[in-house]
Structure formats: C-alpha cells, structure tokens
N, C-alpha and C positions, 0 to 999 in steps of 0.2 A: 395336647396343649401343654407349653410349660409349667409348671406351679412356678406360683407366684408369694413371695412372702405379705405378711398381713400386718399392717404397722398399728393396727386402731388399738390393740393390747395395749399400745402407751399412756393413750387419752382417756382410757375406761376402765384400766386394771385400780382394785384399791391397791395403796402404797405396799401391805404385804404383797398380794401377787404380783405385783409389779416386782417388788424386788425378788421374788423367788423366780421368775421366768425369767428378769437379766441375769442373774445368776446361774441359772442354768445356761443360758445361752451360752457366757463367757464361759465357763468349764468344758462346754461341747468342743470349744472351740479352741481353748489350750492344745498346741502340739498339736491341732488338724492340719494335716497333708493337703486336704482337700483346699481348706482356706489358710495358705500360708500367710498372705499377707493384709489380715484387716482392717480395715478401715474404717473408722478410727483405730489406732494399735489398741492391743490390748493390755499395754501398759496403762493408758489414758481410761480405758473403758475402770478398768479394776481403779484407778484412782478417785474418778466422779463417781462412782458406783458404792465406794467408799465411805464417800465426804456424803453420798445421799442417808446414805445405811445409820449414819451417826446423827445426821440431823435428823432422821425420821425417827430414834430412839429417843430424843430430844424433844420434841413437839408434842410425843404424847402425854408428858407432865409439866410441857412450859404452856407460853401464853402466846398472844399476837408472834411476837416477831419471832420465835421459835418455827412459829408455824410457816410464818412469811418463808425462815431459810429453809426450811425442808422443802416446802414449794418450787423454790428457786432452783435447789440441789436437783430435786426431782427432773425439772424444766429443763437442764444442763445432760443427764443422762437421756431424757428422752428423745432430745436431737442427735445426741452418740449411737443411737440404737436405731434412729430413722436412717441414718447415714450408713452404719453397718448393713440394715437389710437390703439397702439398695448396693450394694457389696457383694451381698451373699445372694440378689439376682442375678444378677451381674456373672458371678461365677459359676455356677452351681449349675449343670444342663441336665441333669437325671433328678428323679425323683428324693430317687436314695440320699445323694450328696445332700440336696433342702435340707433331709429331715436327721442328716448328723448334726446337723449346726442347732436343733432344738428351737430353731426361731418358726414363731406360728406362721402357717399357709394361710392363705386364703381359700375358703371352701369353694369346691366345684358345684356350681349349679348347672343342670340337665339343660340344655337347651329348649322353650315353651313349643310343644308342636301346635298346629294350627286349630287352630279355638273354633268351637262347636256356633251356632246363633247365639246372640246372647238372648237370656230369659227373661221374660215377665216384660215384653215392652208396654207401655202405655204412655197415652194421651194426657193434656191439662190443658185447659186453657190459660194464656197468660193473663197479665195485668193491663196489657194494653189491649181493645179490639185488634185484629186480626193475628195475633201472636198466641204459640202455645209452647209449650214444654217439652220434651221428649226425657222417657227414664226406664231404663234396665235394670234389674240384677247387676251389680257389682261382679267384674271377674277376678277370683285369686290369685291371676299373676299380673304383672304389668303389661298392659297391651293399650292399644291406639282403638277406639272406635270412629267407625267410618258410618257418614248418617246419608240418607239419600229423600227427597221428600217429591212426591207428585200429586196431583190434583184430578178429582172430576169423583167421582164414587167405583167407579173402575179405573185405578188408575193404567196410566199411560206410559207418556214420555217421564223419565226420573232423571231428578235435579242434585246433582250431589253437593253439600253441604258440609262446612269446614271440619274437617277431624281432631274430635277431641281426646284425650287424656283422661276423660270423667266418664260415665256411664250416664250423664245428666248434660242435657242441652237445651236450647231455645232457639225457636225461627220465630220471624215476623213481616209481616206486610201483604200477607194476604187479604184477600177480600171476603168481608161478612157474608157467611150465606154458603161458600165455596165448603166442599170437602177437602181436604189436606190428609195425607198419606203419609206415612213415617215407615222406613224400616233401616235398620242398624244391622253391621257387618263387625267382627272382629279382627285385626291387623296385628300379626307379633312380623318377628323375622322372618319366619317360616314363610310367610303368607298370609292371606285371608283366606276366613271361613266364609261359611252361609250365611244368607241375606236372613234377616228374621221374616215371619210374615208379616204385611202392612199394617201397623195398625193406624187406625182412621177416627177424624173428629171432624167434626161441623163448625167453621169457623162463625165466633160473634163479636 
C-alpha cells in the first residue's frame, strides 16, 4: 500500500512544533530532486512561514489582537502545508521519497482479522412490557455487531435484527409469557465470527 501523508500535525501541533516540523519540511525540501516543483513554491512557503514565526514571537508578550494575528499567520501557513502534502502525494511512489520530504505519514494499521464471539451476553428487560435489552463486552477494535433473536425455550427459526455499531441494543413487541432468545455475531472486513450462545429471558 502507498504511504500516505498525515495533515492532522497542523490542527493539533502547539505553535512551537508546529513551527519546527514546517521547518523542517521546507529544508527537506530545498534543492530536492525528488520534489522539483512544489506546490505552493517555496519561495511562498518561507515567506508565510516567516510572517508566522514573527507573529508567534509576538503574541507571547502582546495581548488580544497580537494573538488574533498569530492565529491568522498560523491559519495562512497551514493551508500552504495542506496544499503541499497533497503535492508530495501526488509525487512521491516509494516509501523512501515520503520520508525525504520529512512531512508526517500516516500510521499503518494491521488490518482487524475476524473477531472471536463477543463476551459476557446478557439479557434485561426493557421499560416497556414485551421489550428487552441486549449487551456484550465491548470489542477493542471497530467492528459491526450482528444480533439474531428467536423464540420458544429451545429455540428454532432465527430472526436477524438490525446491525449495530454499539455492543448494546433493544427489540420489542413480543408477547408476555413468550421466551426470547438473543445471540450476537461480530462483523469487521475480514468477515464474521461465531455466533455467541443464546442467551434467554422470559418476556413480561
């Protein structure tokens, strides 16, 4: 997979790291072969990168509107630098190349392989007669759970039931008296896991 450069440095760096990684980057990037031509020049880049540098020296012993312009300056380079990395996507097809330009990657994450049953199911009843709750164990990566519910005290035929985002759900409209059946499946890319075992409640 290609690396991809990572722009969130801009909106979350404090004003020193901030200004020391555009600094850095523009140095990487003086007289590079690899990026002859970027975009914004780097005449522009060294100039806003500049006018930030003085206003940010500026705002640490002025007041309001010192602060305003350093903000501003800030806001001005950090569109120069959005613009730039999507540049230095653009060009760059090797790993190697990315990481001359000093501009931050985005981290590789492992793709989730398929998720085990989820744990701990159980039952509640809800607030309404014939309604109850359904709730799992939380799982640590991002995944879809898939819910299925059937009826009788041995269940039977299984009804699947809208897939959620949350480890926590609710049916309703069953009849008082009836057993209700619950068991949950986990969903990433990969596929789906194992069904949990049923767990069961007596509707009131």
């Amino acid at each position: 997979m290609k690396p991809r450069v990572s722009t969130t440095w801009l909106g979350t760096s404090s004003d020193s790291d901030f200004e020391s990684t555009a600094h850095s980057i523009l140095t990487a990037l003086t007289g590079s072969t690899i990026f002859p031509t970027p975009e914004p020049p780097l005449a522009t880049l060294t100039a806003h990168l500049t006018a930030f540098t003085q206003a940010a020296s500026a705002a640490r012993d002025g007041g309001r509107a010192e602060t305003a312009a350093k903000n501003a300056a800030r806001a001005i380079v950090e569109e120069d630098y959005r613009k730039l990395g999507q540049y230095i996507d653009d060009t760059a097809t090797t790993l190697e190349q990315f990481l001359t330009s000093k501009y931050p990657l985005q981290k590789e994450r492992a793709p989730v392989g398929i998720q085990p049953a989820p744990a701990n199911l159980r039952l509640k009843h809800g607030k309404v007669s014939g309604s109850l709750d359904a709730i799992c164990d939380v799982n640590e990566h991002r995944v879809m759970y898939e819910w299925q519910t059937a009826t009788g005290q041995t269940p039977g035929e299984w009804t699947t039931q809208p897939t959620t985002n949350s480890a926590r759900t609710g049916f309703s409209g069953f009849t008082p008296g009836t057993w209700v059946n619950v068991r949950a499946r986990i969903r990433v890319p990969a596929g789906a896991g194992d069904w949990t075992n049923p767990a069961q409640i007596m509707m009131i």
